[in-house]
N, C-alpha and C positions, 0 to 999 in steps of 0.2 A: 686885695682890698687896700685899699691906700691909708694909714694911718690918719685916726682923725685927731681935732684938735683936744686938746684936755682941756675939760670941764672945770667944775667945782673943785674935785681930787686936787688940781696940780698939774704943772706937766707929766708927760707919761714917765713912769718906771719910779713917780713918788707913793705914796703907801696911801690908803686911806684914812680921810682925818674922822671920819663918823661912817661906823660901821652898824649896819642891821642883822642881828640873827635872827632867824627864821625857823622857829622848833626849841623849845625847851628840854627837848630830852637827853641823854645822857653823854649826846656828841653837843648838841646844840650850846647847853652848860658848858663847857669843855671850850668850845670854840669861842662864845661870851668871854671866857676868862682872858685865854691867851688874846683875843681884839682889845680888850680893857687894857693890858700890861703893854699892849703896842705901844697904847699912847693913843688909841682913839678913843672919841665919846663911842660907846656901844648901848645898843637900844635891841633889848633881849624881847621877843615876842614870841606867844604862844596863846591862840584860840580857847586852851582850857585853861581857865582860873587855875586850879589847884598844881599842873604843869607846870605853869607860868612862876610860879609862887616860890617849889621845887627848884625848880633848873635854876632860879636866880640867886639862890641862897646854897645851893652847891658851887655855883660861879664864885659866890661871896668867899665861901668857905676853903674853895681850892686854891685863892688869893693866900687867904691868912694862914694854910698850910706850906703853900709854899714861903712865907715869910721865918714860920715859925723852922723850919728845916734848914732855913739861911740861905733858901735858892735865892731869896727877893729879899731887900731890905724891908723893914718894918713900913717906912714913911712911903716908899715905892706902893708898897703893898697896900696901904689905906687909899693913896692916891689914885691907886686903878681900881679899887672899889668905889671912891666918891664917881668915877669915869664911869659907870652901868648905870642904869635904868632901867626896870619893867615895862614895858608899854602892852597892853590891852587891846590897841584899835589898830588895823595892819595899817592905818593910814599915818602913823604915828612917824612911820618909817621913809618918809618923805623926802625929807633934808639929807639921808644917807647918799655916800659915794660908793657905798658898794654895799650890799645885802648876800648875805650867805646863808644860803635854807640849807634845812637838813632836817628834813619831814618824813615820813617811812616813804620805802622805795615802791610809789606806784605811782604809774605813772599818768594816770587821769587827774589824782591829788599834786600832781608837781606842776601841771598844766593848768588846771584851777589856780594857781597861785601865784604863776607867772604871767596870766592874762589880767590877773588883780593887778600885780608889780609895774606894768607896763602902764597902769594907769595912774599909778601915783606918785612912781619917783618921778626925778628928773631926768629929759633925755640922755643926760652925761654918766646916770647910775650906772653900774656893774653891777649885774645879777650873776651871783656863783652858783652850782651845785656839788654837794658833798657828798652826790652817788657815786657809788661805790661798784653797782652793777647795770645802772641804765646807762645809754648813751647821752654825753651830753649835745648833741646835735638834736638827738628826738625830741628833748626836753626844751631847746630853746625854740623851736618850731612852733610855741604858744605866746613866746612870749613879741611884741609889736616890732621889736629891732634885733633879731636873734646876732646880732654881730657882738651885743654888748653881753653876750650871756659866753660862761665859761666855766670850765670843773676845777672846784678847790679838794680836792678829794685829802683830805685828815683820816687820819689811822689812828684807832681808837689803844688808851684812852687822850684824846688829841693833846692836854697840857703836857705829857709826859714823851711822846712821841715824837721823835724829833722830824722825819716827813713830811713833807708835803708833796701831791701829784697835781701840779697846772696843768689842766688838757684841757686843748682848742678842738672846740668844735668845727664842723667846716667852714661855719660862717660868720667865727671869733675873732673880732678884729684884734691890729696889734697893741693896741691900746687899752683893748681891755684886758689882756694877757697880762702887760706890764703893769696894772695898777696888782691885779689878783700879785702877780709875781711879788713884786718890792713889799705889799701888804704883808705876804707871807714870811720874807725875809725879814722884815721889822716884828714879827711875833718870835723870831726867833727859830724858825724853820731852815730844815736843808731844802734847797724848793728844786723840783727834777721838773723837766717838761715836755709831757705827753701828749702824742696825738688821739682822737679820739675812736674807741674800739673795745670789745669785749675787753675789759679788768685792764684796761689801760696800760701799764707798763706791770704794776707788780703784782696785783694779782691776776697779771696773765700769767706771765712767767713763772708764776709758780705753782700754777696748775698740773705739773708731774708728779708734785712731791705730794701729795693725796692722792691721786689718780692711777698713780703707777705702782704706791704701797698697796694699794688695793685691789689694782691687776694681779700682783703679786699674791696676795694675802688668798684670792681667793684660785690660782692656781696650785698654793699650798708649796709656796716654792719659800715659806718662812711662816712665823706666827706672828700676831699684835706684836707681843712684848720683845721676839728678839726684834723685827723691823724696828723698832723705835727705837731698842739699844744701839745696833748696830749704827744707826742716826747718828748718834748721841756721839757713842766712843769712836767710831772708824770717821765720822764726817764732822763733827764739832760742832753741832746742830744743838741748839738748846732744847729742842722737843722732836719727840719725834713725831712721823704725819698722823699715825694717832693720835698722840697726844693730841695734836694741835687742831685736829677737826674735832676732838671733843670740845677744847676750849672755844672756836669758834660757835658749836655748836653744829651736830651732824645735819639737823635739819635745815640749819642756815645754811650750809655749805654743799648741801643736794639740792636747791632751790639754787644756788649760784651756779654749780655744773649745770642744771637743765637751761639757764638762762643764757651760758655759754654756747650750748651747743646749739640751741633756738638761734639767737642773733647771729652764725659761724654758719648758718643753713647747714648743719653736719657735719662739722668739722670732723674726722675721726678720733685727733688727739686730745678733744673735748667732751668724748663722747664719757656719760653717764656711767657709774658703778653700779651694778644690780644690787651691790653686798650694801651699799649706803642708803639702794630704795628698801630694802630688808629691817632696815634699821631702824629708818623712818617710819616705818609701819608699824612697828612695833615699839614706839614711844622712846624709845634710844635717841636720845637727841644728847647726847654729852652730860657735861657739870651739869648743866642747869636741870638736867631732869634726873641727876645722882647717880645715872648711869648712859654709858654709851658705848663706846669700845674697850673701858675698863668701869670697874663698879666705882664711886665715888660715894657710898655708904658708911654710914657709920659705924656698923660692924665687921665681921668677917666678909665680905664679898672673893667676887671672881672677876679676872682680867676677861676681856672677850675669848680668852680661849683657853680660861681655867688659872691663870694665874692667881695667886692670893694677891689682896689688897685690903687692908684697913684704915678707914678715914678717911676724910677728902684728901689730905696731904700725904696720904700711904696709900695710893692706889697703883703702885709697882715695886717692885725691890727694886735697891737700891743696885747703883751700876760698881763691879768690883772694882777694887783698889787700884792701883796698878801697878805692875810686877816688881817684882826684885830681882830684877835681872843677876847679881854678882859681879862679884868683879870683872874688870875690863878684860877679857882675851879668856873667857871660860868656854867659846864654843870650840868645839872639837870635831875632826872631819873635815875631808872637801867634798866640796862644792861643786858643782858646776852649774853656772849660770850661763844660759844661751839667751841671746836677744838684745837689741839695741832700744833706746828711748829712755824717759824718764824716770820709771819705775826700776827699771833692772840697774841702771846707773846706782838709783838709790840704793836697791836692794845688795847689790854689790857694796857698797861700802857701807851700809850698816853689817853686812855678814864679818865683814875682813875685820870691823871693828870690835866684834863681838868675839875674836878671834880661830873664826873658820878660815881654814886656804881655800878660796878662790878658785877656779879655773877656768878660761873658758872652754868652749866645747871641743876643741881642735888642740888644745893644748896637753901634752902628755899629763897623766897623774902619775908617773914613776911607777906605775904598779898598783898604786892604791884604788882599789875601788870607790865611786864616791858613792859617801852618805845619802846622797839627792843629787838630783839631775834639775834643775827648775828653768822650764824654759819659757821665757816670756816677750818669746815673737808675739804681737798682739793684732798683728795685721792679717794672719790666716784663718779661716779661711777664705775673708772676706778682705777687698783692695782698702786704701786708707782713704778713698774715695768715698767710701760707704756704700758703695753697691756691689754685689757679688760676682765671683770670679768667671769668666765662661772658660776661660783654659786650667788645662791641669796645674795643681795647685803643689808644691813640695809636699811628701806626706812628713810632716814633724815629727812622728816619730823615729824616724828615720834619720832627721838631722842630728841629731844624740841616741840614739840608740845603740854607736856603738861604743858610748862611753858604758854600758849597762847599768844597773844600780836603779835605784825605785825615783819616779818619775813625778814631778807635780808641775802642770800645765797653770800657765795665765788665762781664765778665761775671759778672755775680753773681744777676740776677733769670733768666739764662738763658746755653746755651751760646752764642756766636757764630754756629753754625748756624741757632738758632732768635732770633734777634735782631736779622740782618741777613741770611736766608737770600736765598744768589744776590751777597749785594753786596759792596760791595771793601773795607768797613771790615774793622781787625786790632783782636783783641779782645786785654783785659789783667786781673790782677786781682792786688790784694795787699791784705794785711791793714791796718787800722790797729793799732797808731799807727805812720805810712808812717816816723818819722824812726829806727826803730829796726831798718826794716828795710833790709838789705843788697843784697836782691834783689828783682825783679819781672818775674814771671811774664807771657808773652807768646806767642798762639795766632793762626793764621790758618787759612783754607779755602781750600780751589780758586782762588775768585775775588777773595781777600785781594790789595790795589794793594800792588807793590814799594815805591812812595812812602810808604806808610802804614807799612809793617811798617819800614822805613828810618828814618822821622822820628819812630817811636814809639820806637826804640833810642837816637834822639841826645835825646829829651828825657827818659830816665830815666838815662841817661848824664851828663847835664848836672846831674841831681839826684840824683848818686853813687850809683847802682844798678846792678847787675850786672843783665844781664837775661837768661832762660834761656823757651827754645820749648819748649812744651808743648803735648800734642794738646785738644783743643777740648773742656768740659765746663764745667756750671755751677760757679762759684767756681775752678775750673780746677783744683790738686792743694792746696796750702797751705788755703784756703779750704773747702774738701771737708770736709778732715780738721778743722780745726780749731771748722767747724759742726757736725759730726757729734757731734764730743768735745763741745761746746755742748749738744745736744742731749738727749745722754745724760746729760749732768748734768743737762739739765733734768727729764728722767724721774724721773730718781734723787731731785731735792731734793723735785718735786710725789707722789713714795709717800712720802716721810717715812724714806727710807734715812739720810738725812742731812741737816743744816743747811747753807747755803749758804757761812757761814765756812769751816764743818767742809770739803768739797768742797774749797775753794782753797786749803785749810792741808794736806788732804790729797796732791791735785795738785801742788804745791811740793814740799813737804817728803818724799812717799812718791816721785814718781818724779821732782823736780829737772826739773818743766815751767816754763818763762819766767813765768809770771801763773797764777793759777788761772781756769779756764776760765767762769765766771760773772762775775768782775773783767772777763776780755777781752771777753764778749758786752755789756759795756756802756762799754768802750770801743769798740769795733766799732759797737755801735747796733743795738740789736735787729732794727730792722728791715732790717738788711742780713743779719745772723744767716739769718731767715725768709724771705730771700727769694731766699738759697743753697738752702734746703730746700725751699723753694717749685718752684727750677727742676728741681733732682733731684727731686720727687715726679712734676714734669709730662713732664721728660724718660723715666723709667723706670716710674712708675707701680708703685713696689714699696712695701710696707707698711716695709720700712727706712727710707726715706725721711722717714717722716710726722713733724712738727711734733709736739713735745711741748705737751701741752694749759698746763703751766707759762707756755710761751715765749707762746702766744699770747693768754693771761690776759692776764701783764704789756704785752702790746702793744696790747690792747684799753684797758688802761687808762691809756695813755698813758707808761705807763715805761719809756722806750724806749732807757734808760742813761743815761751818763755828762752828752751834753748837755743830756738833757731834764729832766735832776734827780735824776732815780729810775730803777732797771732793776731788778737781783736786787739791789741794796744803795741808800742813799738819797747823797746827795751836798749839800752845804751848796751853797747857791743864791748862783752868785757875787756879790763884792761890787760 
């Protein structure tokens, strides 16, 4: 569609000089403020009087807090208060260049209001939606010139927030993109821009990290509280996916799974948790209802799986300290480290630092038996392609096994069952970059040697790591989730949902994740990424599973991240 001319606004890519909200409630408030601070007249509307009344005087108030905190100057601060107005009658809203609703998400009520809009702005208006779960294409389908309608989508609570997701509808012209856009920039927004589709860029994207804790949770392959530690200390996660489906609310966030996999006609990797319709049945909806996945009561309570918790603000123990390693060169013993990539590089020189010898697998030890053998080939038994092998595969045991000594596998190309089925090695997995994590995850079997599972805790111990058991699965829970989120990004940037930037400024900035999850896949290395997926396709054989055609593009072509040069982003070729 051919750019059209600008209206009253301005030329395109100038901001709004009189802005409409559409909804008083606690986004709408929210949204009023940050329009007022822009620098636009804002004309705050809401159907219900005492609504109406509310949102304007939170708008007021969130002004003169942020004045009084020093975000805003004082005279800034009054001035973008005298800039709001109540208005009563939706016709009030006329003169605006751009109206932004934000009414509950239904969608016969977003369509009612948009065939009212069509009749009273000007034809030059922008109508935005701050859905968060409908499409914005189905919602401009009411309104008389759907080109001029487009998603502002604010992550709550929107003054404090620094995102913004612009998504074009199909039949979003470029015009109305750039007024929404530059709008958003003058409020002070980081503004990403989205094509339009189930949770748009970032709550697509990060539809593993709840999805897959609770695949997990309920194959009992960990509980509530360690999944969220492990979050926490091995991935740098401010919450973990419990936590954060309690604070969103379980009930709000099973109503968004169903809504996903409805609009996806069945997506498999959107497909619904039984453990979250369990919940919901049973009045478990988070904070708000004082209990959900952990209790949020005022007295003694239980974690979802027995944990203690007291008070809202003591609903988990706190995460331990972290270690006192000792002095530099206190570890003792060799080593033998087998396996190329990012991890074993790390792992290697955190050990040598910690002061263990080294070796590699083929290198004599004089004599000395080693302490551990740790091999972290992470491509077997599955290709770095992420599909499985059809030819015979080396048996890794094999590869070191005639160094002797107790055995601890990387599981990441597969689970410990399938890796060393039958045999005594203890299997382990953590992310890179290993020096940021606090914790590492640690699995054994039936046949797992007490020696092994014992000297695989004093050598992550010795290199200040908490370690925590987990039941047996490729990548093991950290690793899972943080592939899958991987994954899903990768879906997302190969439809053209979004730019790869846009993804990790999203991911940051919209839910305050440690790295944007395309940054971490090339620090990780692609091909340990694929070859987490690889063992979950071959262990479950579910079309959830499956390698994003993205991921294995760039691994065919050698981009394999951070150390190879290139992954999803390029890297100056060291000096």
């Amino acid at each position: 569609m051919e750019e059209e001319e600008a209206g009253t606004a301005g030329p395109a890519g100038e901001p709004a000089a009189v802005i409409g909200v559409l909804g008083a409630g606690t986004m709408g408030a929210g949204i009023a403020q940050l329009a007022a601070r822009s620098g636009a007249l804002t004309l705050l509307y809401d159907p219900v009087g005492e609504a109406l009344e509310s949102g304007f005087e939170s708008a007021r108030a969130g002004l003169r807090k942020e004045a009084a905190r020093g975000r805003l100057a004082a005279a800034e601060a009054q001035a973008a208060v005298g800039r709001m107005a109540p208005v009563d009658d939706l016709r009030a809203l006329a003169p605006c260049d751009l109206v932004i609703e934000a009414v509950p998400e239904r969608i016969d009520l977003k369509h009612e209001i948009y065939r009212a809009l069509s009749q009273i702005v000007t034809e030059e208006c922008v109508l935005a939606t701050n859905t968060s779960s409908l499409l914005v294409t189905a919602i401009a389908a009411a309104a008389s010139r759907p080109e001029r309608v487009v998603g502002m989508h604010f992550f709550n609570p929107a003054p404090v927030m620094r995102l913004l997701e612009i998504v074009a509808g199909v039949e979003s012209s470029q015009r109305a993109l750039a007024l929404a856009r530059a709008t958003g920039e003058a409020m002070g927004k980081a503004v990403i821009d989205a094509k339009d589709g189930p949770g748009f860029i970032v709550n697509r994207c990060n539809r593993p990290f709840g999805l897959e804790a609770l695949r997990m949770l309920q194959e009992q392959v960990a509980d509530i509280e360690t999944i969220d530690r492990i979050c926490r200390m091995q991935g740098g996660f401010r919450m973990g996916p419990f936590e954060l489906m309690d604070l969103v609310g379980v009930d709000t966030g099973f109503e968004v799974s169903k809504s996903f996999f409805e609009q996806s006609f069945g997506e498999p990797r959107w497909r619904p948790s039984p453990i979250a319709a369990r919940y919901v049945a049973a009045g478990l909806h988070g904070r708000k209802s004082g209990r959900g996945y952990y209790d949020y009561g005022g007295g003694e309570g239980s974690a979802g799986t027995g944990g203690s918790a007291a008070g809202r603000d003591r609903y988990r123990a706190e995460d331990p300290a972290a270690l006192d390693t000792g002095p530099p060169g206190h570890g003792e013993g060799v080593l033998v480290i087998a396996g190329e990539g990012v991890l074993a590089d790390e792992l290697r020189g955190a050990a040598v630092q910690a002061g263990f010898e080294v070796r590699s697998p083929h290198a004599p030890t004089g004599g000395v038996l080693p302490a551990l053998i740790v091999d972290c080939d992470c491509e077997q038994p599955s290709r770095a392609d992420g599909q499985s092998s059809t030819s015979a595969t080396p048996d890794r045991r094999g590869a070191v096994q005639p160094q002797g000594g107790a055995r601890l596998l990387l599981c990441a190309g597969g689970s410990l069952g399938a890796l060393d089925p039958g045999g005594s090695a203890v299997g382990f997995h953590v992310l890179p970059p290993l020096e940021g994590a606090e914790l590492v995850e640690l699995t054994r079997g039936d046949s797992s040697s007490p020696v092994a599972a014992a000297r695989a805790e004093r050598l992550f111990e010795a290199l200040g790591k908490h370690v925590v058991w987990v039941g047996d699965a490729p990548g093991l829970v950290l690793g899972r989730i943080v592939c899958q989120v991987i994954n899903e990004s990768a879906f997302a940037l190969g439809e053209g949902v979004g730019e790869a930037h846009d993804i990790d400024t999203g991911m940051v900035l919209g839910l305050s994740h440690p790295r944007g999850p395309l940054q971490w896949a090339d620090e990780i290395g692609l091909d340990h990424v694929l070859a987490v997926l690889g063992a979950l396709w071959e262990e479950y054989r579910e079309e959830r599973y499956r390698p994003a055609p993205e991921l294995r593009r760039l691994a065919h072509a050698g981009r394999l991240g951070r150390a190879a040069g290139a992954g999803f982003f390029d890297y100056a070729a060291p000096s």
